[in-house]
N, C-alpha and C positions, 0 to 999 in steps of 0.2 A: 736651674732645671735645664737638662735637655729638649731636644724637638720631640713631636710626641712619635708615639710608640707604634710603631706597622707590623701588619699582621699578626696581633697577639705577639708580641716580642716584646718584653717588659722589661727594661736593666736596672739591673741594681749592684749595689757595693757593699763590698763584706769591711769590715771594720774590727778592729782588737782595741778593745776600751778597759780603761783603765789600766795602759802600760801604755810605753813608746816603744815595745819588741814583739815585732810579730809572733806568731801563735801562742803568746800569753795574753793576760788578760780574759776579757768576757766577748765573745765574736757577736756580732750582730750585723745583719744584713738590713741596708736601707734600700726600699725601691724608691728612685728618685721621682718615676711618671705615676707615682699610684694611683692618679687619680684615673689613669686607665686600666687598672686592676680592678674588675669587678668583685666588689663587697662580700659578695657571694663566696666568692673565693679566697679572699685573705686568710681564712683561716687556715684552708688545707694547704695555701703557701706557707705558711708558717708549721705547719705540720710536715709538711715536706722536706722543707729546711731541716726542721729539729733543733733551730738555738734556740739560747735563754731565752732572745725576744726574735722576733721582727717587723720593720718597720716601713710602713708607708705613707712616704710625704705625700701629702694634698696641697691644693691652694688652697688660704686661710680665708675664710667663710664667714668673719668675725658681722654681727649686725651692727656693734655701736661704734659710733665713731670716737676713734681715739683707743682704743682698745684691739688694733690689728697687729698680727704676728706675721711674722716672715713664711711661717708655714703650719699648716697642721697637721701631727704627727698621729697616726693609728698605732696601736703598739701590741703586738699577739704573741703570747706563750704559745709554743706546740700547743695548748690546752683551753687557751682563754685570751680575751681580751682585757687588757688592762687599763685603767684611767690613767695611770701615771706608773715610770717604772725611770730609772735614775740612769743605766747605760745605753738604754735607747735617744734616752732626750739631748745625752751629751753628747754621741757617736754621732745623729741627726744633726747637731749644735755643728759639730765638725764640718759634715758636709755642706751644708747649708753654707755656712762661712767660708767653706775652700771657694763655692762658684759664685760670691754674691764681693769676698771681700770685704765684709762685715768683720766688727771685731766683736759687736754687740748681736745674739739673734732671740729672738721674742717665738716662741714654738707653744702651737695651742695645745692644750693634752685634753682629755676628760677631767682635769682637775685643777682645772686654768691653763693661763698662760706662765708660762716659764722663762724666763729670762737666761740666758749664759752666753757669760763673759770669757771672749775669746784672747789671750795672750799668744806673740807672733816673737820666733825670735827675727835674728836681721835680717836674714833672707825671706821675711813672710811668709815662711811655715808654722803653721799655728800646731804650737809646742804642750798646750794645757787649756782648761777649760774649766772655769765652776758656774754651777747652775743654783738660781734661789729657790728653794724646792717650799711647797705647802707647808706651813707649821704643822705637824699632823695632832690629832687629840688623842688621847691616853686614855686607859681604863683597865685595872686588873683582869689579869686574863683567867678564866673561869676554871679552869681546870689544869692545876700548877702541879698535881699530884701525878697525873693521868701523861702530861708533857713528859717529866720527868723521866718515867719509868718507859716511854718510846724513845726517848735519849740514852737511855741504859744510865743515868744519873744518881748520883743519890742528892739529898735534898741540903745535904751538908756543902756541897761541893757547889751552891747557890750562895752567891756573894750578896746580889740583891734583890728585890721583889720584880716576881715575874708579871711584866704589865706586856697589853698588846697598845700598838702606837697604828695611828691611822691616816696616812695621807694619801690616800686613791688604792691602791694595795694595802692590808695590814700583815704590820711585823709584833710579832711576840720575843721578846728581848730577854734572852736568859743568861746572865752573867756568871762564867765559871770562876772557879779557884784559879785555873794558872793554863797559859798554852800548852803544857801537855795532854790537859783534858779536852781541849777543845778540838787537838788533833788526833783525839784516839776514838772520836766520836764515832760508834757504829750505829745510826738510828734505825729503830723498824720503821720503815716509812710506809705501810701500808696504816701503821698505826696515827702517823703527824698527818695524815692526808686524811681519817676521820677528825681529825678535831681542828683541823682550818680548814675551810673552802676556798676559802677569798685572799688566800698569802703566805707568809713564809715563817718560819722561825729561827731567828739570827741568836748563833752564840757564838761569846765569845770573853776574852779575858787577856790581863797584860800580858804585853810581852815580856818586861821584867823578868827576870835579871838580864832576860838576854838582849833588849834594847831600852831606850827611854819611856820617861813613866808614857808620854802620851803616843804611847804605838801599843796596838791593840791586836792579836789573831782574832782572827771571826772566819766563819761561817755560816751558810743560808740554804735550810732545808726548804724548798716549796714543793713536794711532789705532789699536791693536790691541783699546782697550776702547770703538771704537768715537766720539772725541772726539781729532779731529785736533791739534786746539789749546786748551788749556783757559784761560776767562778769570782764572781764581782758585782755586787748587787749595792748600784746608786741611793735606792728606794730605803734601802736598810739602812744605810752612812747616816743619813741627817736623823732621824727618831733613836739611832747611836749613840749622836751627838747629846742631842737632848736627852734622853737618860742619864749618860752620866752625869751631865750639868744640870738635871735634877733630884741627884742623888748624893751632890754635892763631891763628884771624883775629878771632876773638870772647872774650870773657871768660866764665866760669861768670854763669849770670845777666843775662846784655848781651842786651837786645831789640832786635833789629832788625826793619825797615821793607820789604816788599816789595813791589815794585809790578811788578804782572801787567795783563794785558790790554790796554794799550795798542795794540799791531798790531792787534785785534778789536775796538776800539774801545767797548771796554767794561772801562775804568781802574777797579784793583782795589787795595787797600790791606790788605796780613796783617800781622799781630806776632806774631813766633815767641822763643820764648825757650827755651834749654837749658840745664839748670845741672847741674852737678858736674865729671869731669875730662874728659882726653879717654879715660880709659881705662873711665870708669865714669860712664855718664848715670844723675843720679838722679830726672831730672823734664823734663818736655816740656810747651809751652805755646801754643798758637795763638788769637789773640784776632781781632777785628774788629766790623764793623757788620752788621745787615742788615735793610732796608725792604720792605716787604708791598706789592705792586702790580696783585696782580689776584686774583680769586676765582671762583669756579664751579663747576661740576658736569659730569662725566663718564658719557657713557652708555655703556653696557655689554652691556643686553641690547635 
């Protein structure tokens, strides 16, 4: 962290997560002094802004001992607060690491602590990043008819059962026929923002023929949290992961490759990995890049 923050002047750093080329990826602005941004206000900074997320580090508050993090991270849609969300915690991961030197950082969210392991090439530039993200739990998502027909979808064109997955945000997991579908996707979104409040819905389908079987297009509608289309969404990678490998498309351990953001033109690269059965996830793993591209200061008062 820096010194603290005078006269209502708050800085923070913008971030491209999940690539190593600037303005791809998913932007997210970290305030490093949050703890001098008034609560009050985080929201309409993050309204302000208008990214996916934004994020403000605290110092970590933990009561038990043996259980402390390096910091703890507040994390805001334009729209909402979130418990846990996958490109804030690993962008935060980044910073955190750039001023401490750490390869290892422990970040508290609303849905625990988080761990992500930071990789450095020679010169000690931290090159990549994966975080153990919550096993999240599963359950048919209620209205697979209703999703569909806001997708402009037909039901044929569903490869597997529509479930919603829950780790701090829920994702509803809708697996198309093939990447052309997934990229031709016109959703009503006034229509996907009545039927989630509280998340997003990720579709998506192989790349095949036109890469290996384990690379995936996706996409992540959340307009209810305020984020019509998200360029790279950490949250959705692991419950991905686990669907296929409980659907039996993936092995225990098999990392796959997803590429987001193409239609927003801002190409995004996650590796998600879930290992155990499909009856019993023992581990969740979302990894990727992320480059530093702007800095500054926020006034307040």
């Amino acid at each position: 962290m820096t010194g603290p923050s005078h006269g209502g002047s708050h800085p923070y750093e913008i971030l491209d997560v999940f690539t190593d080329t600037p303005l791809e990826g998913n932007p997210l602005a970290v305030f490093t002094e949050g703890e001098q941004v008034p609560s009050r206000l985080m929201q309409a900074v993050a309204r302000e802004l208008h990214l996916s997320e934004t994020v403000f580090l605290l110092p970590d508050a933990g009561a038990n001992p043996g259980a402390e993090a390096d910091a703890h991270v507040r994390i805001f849609t334009p729209a909402a607060e979130l418990p846990f969300a996958g490109h804030p915690v690993l962008g935060s991961a980044f910073v955190v690491a750039g001023r401490t030197g750490r390869d290892r950082v422990r970040l508290r969210t609303g849905a625990g602590i988080v761990q992500v392991t930071l990789t450095r090439d020679d010169t000690g530039a931290i090159v990549f990043g994966e975080m153990e993200q919550p096993i999240p739990t599963v359950k048919p998502f209620p209205h697979p008819d209703a999703l569909l027909a806001a997708l402009g979808v037909g039901a044929d064109s569903v490869q597997l059962p529509v479930e919603l997955y829950d780790n701090g945000p829920t994702h509803v997991m809708v697996a198309l026929a093939d990447a052309e579908t997934v990229a031709a996707l016109t959703p009503d979104l006034a229509a996907l923002a009545r039927l989630d409040s509280a998340g997003g819905f990720s579709c998506f389908a192989p790349e095949a023929p036109h890469g290996p079987a384990s690379t995936y297009r996706t996409r992540m509608f959340a307009p209810s949290m305020g984020v019509s289309e998200d360029p790279a969404t950490g949250s959705a990678a692991g419950p991905l992961a686990v669907h296929l490998l409980r659907h039996g498309r993936t092995a225990s351990g098999e990392t796959v490759e997803l590429h987001q953001g193409l239609e927003l033109a801002r190409p995004s690269t996650l590796h998600a990995t879930a290992t155990g059965t499909p009856d019993a996830i023992t581990r969740v793993t979302v990894g990727g890049c992320a480059v530093a591209v702007a800095h500054g200061h926020f006034r307040l008062q």
